[in-house]
C-alpha positions in Angstrom: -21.7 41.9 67.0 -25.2 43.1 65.9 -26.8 46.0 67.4 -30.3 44.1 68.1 -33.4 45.7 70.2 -34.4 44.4 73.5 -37.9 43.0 73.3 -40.2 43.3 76.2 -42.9 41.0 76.2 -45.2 43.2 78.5 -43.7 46.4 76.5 -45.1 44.3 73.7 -48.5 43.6 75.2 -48.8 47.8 76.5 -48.3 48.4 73.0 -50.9 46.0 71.7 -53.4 47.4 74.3 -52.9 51.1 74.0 -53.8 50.1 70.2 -57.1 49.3 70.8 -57.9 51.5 73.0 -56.9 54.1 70.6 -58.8 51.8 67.8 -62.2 52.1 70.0 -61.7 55.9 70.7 -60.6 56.0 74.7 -56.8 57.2 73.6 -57.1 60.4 71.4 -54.4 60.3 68.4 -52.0 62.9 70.9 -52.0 60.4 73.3 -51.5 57.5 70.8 -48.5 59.6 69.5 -46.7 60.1 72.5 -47.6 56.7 73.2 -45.6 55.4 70.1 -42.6 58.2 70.6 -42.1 56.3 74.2 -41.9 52.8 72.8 -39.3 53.8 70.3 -36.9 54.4 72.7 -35.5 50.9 72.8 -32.2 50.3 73.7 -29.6 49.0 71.9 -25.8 47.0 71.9 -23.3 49.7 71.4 -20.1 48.5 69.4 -16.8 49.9 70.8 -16.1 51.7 67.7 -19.3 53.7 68.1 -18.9 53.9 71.7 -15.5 55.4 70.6 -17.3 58.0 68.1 -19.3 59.1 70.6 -17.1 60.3 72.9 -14.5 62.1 70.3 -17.5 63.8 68.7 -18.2 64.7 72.2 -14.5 66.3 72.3 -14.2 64.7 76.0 -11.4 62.5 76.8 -12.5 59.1 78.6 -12.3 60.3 81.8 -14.5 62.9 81.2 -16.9 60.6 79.2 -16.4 58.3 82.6 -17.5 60.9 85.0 -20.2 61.6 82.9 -22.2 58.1 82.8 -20.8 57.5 86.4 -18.2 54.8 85.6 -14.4 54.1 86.0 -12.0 55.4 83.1 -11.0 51.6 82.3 -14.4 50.6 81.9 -14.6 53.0 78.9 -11.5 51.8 78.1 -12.9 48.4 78.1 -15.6 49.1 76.1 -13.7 51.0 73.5 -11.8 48.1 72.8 -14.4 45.5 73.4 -12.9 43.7 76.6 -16.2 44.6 77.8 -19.8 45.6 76.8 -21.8 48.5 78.9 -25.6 47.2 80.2 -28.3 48.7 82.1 -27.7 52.4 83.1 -24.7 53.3 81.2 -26.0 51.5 78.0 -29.5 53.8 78.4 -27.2 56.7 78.8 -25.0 55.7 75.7 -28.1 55.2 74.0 -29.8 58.8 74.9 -25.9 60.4 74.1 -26.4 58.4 71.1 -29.6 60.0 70.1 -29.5 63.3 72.0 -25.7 64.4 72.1 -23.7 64.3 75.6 -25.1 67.8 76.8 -28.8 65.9 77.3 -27.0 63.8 80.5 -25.0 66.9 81.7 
């Protein structure tokens, strides 16, 4: 299973705006910045293993990581051993645990 980005096509089109704005000086290069550090925040598939890794370097067991991102314990036992796949909410909080560590959604 890859780990591909969702594409939005008007995320797409914000982007290419906010560029030229910032090309014909109405976005100051802060803005732009900040700007840029938003749209890198894509979210992606999460493979069980590395659903898995996150939790044990978390040292939580899975009903702790359930509680947590607001699920049942045998959906993270689902997705730990890919009966199932996480989407919308609880793949952007895997995502943020991901980048941030657990302690930035408790």
């Amino acid at each position: 299973m890859a780990t591909a980005k969702r594409k939005s096509r008007i995320l797409e089109e914000m982007h290419e705006t906010a560029h030229g704005l910032h090309k014909i000086g109405l976005i100051d290069k802060r803005r732009m910045c900040e700007f840029e550090a938003l749209c890198g925040l894509a979210v992606h598939e999460m493979l069980p293993k590395k659903i898995k890794q996150l939790r044990e370097k978390a040292h939580v067991s899975q009903a702790v990581f359930a509680a947590v991102l607001n699920t049942s314990i045998s959906t993270v036992q689902k997705w730990e051993i890919g009966d199932k796949k996480p989407s919308g909410p609880s793949l952007k909080l895997l995502n943020l645990i991901e980048r941030k560590g657990l302690e930035a959604v408790l």
